[in-house]
C-alpha positions as CSV (number, residue, x, y, z in Angstrom):
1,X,-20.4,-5.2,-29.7
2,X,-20.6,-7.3,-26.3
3,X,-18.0,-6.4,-23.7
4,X,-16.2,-8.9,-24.6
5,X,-15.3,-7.9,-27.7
6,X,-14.6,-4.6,-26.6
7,X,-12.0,-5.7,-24.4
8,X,-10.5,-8.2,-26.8
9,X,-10.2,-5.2,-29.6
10,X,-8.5,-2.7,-26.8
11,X,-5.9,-5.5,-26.1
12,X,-5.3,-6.1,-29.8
13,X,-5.5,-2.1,-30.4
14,X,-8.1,-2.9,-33.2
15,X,-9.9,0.1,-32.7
16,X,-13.7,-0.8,-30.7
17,X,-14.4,3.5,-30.7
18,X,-15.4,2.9,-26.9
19,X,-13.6,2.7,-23.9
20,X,-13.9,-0.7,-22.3
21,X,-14.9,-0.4,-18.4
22,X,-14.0,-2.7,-15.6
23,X,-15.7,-0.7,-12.6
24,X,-19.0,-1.4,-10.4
25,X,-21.1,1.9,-12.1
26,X,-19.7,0.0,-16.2
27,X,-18.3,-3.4,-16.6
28,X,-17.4,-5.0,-19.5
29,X,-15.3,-8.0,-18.0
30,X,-15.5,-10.9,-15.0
31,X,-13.8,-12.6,-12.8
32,X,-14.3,-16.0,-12.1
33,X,-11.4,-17.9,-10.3
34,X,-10.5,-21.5,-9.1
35,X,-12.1,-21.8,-5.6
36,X,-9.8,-22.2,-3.6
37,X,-8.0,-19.5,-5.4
38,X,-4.6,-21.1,-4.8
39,X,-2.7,-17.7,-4.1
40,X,-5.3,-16.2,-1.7
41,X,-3.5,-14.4,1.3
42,X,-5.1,-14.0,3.6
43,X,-6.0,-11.5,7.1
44,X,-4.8,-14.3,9.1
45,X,-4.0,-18.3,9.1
46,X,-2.7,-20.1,6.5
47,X,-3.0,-19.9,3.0
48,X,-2.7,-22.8,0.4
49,X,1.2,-23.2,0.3
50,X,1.7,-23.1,4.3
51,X,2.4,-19.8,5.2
52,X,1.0,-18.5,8.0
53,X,-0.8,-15.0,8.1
54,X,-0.9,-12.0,10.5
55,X,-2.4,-8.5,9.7
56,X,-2.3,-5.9,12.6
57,X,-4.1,-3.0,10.5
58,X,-6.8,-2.1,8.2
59,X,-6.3,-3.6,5.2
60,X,-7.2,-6.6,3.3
61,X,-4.5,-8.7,3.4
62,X,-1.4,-9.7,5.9
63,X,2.1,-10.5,6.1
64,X,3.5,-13.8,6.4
65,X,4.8,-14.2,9.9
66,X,7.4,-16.8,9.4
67,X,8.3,-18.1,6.8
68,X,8.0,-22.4,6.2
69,X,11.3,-22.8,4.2
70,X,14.7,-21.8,6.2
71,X,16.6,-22.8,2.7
72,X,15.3,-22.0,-1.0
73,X,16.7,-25.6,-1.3
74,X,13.7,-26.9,0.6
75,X,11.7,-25.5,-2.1
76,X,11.5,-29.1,-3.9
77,X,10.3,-31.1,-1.6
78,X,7.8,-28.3,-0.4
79,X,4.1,-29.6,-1.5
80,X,2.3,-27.2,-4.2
81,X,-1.1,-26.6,-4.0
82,X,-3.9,-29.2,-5.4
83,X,-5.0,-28.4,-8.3
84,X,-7.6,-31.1,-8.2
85,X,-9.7,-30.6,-5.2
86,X,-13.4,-31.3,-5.6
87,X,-15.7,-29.0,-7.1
88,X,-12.2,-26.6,-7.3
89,X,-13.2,-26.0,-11.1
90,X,-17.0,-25.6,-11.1
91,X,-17.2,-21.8,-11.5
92,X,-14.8,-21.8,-14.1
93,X,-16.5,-24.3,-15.8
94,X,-19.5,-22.3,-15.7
95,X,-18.3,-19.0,-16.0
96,X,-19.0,-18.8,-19.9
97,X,-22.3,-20.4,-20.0
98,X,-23.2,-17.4,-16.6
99,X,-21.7,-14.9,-18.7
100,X,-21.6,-15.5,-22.8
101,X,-20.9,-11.2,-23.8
102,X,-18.2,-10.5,-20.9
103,X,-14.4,-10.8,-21.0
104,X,-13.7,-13.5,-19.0
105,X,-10.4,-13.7,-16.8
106,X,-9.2,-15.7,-14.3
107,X,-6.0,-15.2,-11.7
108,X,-2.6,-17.9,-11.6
109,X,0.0,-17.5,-9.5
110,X,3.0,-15.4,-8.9
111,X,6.7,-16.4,-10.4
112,X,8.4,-13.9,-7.3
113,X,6.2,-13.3,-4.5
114,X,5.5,-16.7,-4.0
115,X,9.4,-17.4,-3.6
116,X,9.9,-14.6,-0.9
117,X,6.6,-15.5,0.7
118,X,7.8,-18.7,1.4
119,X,11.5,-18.4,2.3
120,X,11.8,-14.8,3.6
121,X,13.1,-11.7,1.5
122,X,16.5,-12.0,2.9
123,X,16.8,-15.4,1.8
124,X,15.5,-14.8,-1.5
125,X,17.1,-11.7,-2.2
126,X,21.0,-14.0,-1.0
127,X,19.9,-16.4,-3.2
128,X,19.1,-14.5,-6.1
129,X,23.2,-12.9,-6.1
130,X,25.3,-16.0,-4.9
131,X,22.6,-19.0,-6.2
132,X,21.1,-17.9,-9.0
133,X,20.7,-21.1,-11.1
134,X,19.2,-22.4,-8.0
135,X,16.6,-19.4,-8.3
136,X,16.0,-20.3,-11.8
137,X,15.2,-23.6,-11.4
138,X,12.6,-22.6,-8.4
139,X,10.5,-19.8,-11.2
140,X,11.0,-23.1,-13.6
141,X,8.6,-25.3,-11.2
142,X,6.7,-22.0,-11.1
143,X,6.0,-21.5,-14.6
144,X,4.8,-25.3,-15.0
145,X,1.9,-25.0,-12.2
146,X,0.8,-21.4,-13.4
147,X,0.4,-23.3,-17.0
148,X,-1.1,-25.9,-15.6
149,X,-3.5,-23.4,-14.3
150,X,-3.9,-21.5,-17.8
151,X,-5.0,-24.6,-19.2
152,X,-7.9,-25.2,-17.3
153,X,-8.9,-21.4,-18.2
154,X,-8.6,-22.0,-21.8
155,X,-10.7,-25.1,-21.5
156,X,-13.2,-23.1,-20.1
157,X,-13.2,-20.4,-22.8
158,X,-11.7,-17.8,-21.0
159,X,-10.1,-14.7,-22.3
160,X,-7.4,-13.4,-20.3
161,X,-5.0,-15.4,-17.6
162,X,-3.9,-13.2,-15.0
163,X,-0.5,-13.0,-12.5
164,X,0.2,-10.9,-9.5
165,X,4.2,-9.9,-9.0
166,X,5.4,-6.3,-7.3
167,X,8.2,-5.7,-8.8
168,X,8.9,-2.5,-7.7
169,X,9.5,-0.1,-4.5
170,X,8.6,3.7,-4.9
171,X,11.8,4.5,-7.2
172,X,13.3,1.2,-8.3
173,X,13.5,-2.0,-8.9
174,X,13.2,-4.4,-6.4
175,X,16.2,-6.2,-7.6
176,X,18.8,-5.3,-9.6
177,X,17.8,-5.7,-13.5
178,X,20.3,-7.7,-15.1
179,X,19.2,-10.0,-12.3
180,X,15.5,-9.8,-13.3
181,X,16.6,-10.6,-16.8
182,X,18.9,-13.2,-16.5
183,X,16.3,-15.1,-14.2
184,X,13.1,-13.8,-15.0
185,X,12.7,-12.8,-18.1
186,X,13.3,-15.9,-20.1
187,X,10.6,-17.8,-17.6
188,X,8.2,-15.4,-18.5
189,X,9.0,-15.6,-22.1
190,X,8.0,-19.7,-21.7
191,X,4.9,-18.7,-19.7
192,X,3.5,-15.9,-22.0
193,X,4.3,-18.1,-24.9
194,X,2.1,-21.2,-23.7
195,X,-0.5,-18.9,-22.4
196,X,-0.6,-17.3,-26.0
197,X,-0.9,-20.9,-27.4
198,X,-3.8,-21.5,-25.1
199,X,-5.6,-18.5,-26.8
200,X,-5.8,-16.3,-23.9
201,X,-4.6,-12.9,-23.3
202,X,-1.7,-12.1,-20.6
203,X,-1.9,-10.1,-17.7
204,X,0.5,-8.6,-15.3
205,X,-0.3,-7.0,-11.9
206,X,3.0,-5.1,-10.9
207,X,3.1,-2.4,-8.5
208,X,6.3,-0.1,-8.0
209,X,8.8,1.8,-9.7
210,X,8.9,-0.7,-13.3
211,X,9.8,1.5,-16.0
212,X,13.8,-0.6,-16.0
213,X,11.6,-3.7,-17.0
214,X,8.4,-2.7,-18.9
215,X,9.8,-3.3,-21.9
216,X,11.8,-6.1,-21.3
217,X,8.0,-7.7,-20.5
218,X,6.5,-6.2,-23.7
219,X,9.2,-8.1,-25.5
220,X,8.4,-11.8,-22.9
221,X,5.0,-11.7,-24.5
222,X,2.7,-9.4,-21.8
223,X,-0.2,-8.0,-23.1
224,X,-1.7,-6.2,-20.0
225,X,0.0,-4.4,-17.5
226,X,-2.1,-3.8,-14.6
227,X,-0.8,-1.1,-12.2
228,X,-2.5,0.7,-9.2
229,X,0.2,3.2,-8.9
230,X,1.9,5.6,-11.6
231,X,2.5,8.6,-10.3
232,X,5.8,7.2,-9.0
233,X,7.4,6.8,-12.6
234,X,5.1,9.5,-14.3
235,X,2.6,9.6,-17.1
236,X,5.1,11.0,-19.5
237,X,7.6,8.3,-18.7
238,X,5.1,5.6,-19.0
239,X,3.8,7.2,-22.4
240,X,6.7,5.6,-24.0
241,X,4.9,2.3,-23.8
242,X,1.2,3.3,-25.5
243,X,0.3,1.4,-28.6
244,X,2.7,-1.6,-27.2
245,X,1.1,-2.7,-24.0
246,X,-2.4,-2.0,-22.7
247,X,-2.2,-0.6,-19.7
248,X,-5.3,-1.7,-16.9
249,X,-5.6,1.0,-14.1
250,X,-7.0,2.9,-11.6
251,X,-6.4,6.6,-10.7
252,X,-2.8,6.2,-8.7
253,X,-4.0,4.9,-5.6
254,X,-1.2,5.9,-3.5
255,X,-1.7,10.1,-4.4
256,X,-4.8,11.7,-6.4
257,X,-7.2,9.2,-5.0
258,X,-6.1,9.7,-1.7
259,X,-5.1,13.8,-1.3
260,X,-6.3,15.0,-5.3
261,X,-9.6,17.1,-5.5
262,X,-12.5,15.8,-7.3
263,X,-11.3,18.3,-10.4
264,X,-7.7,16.0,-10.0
265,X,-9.3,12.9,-10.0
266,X,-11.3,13.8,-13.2
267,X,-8.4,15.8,-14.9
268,X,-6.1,12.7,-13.9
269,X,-8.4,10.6,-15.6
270,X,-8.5,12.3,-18.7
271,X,-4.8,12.2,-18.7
272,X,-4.4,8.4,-18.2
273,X,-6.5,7.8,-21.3
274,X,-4.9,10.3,-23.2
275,X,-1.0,9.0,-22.8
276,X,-1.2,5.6,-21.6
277,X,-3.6,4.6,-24.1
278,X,-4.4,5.4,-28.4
279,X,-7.4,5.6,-30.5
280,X,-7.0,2.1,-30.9
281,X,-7.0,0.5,-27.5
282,X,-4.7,0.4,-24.9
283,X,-6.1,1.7,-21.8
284,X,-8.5,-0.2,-19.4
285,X,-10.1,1.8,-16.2
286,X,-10.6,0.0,-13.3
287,X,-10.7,0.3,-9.3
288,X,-8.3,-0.6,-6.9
289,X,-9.3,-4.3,-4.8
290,X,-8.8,-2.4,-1.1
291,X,-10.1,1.3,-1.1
292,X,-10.7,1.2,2.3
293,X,-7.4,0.2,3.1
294,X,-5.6,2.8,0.4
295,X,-7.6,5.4,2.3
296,X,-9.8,6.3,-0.3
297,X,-13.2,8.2,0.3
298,X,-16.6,7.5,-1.6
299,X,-16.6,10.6,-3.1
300,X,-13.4,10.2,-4.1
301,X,-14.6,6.6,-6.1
302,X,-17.7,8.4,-7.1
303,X,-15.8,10.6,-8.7
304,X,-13.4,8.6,-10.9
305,X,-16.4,6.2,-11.9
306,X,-18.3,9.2,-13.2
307,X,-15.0,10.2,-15.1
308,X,-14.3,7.2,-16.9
309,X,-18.0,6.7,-17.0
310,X,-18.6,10.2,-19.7
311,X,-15.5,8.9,-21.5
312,X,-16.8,5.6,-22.1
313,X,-20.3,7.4,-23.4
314,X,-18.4,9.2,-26.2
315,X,-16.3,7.8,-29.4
316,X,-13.7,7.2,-28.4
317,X,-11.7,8.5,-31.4
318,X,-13.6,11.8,-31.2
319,X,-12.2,12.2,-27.4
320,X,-8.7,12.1,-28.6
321,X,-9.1,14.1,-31.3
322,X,-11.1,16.9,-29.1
323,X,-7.9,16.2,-26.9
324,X,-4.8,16.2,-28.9
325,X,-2.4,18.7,-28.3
């Protein structure tokens, strides 16, 4: 089997025996994105919908430092990136040719972060309890440019179409959940549907305390959750979810990479393919974007390579049956 049809079984938990890799030492996937990648923030200066950039530490990416819409109201007559710039598609269009056995993906756009990014949290967070039609209608001009996006993926014959949204702090939701339902949930629903048309796979990057909405996104249509960060709702907790959801991970960034041993990181590991994923599928290892910024060491990477790395060298269904409690 080619990479890409390991990854395609794991999503579709039809049983591949091996565990698909997306890390520098075993990769099984690529990336290939629209240049310029419409929802690039960056260190500093402006990015593609007018926000300006600041970054004061170590990290990869900034904060916006004021934001270009004083009213969410604005947001119609606010410009949305080209889509059509010269020579914006050439790398997708010859991602497949460049790479015929990997799992191709490509990133969209955001259906939240865009919205604070551009008119403030305050102002989002008002709007979304006193003018939330008004919200609605902002995530519905949202959804139509991330399809518009998709599209030229699927005409490319990718695989999977990728979104970024935190949705989360460290123990909740960012907003309330009847609120994320009412206004986000359907609009994903529309999104994941067309993006399903399209052939490709869906994929979520949400950070945070989730568990109140994982399963209302199993239900819109998501097919990969990609999280940096579990620890904060618990592998047991997130268990609940295996054999419904692939989940697309690192070792939690925010604790065992940074403070865990080398016999953590490994044992963490194990533990992460165990109960987030099943024999057939579900679990994807992969590394986090920033490790320098997360504070995490070489060895500490070395480490959780190597770990994922043995797993991947074994059947897959012989691991969890060595395993199973």
């Amino acid at each position: 089997m080619t990479g890409r049809d390991i990854v395609r079984k794991v999503i579709r938990f039809e049983a591949p025996g091996i565990l698909p890799c997306n890390l520098p030492v075993c990769d099984d996937m690529e990336w290939v994105n629209m240049t310029p990648y419409v929802e690039q923030n960056p260190r500093e200066g402006m990015d593609e919908w007018g926000c300006e950039w600041a970054n004061i530490g170590t990290c990869m990416k900034g904060e916006v430092k004021n934001p270009p819409l004083k009213d969410l109201n604005d947001f119609f007559d606010h410009p949305l990136p080209s889509l059509t710039k010269p020579g914006m598609w050439t790398p997708v269009e010859q991602a497949r040719e460049r790479n015929p056995d990997r799992y191709l993906i490509g990133m969209g756009g955001t259906l939240y972060e865009r919205i604070h990014l551009l008119a403030g949290l305050e102002e989002t967070w008002m709007a979304i309890a006193s003018e939330p039609e008004l919200v609605g209608q902002v995530v519905d001009r949202l959804v139509d440019f991330n399809i518009q996006i998709a599209e030229r993926y699927a005409a490319a014959d990718y695989d999977g179409f990728f979104m970024l949204d935190d949705w989360g702090v460290q123990d909740r939701l960012m907003i309330h959940p009847e609120s994320w339902r009412n206004i986000w949930k359907p609009r994903y629903a529309r999104l994941f549907s067309r993006v399903h048309e399209l052939g490709l796979h869906t994929f979520l990057h949400s950070c945070g305390y989730i568990l109140a909405i994982l399963g209302d996104l199993i239900e819109a249509g998501l097919d990969v959750i990609q999280m940096d960060q579990q620890q904060n709702m618990g592998l047991d907790q997130l268990s609940a979810f295996a054999g419904r959801i692939t989940f697309y991970s690192p070792v939690d960034i925010q604790r065992t990479m940074v403070t865990g041993s080398a016999d953590e990181i490994r044992a963490y590991a194990r533990e992460m393919v165990l109960k987030l994923g099943t024999p057939k599928g579900g679990f994807i290892p992969k590394m986090y974007g920033d490790p320098v910024g997360a504070g995490h060491s070489q060895a500490a990477l070395d480490t959780m390579f190597d770990e994922f790395l043995k797993i991947r060298n074994q059947d897959l269904n012989a691991f969890y049956m060595r395993n199973a409690q």
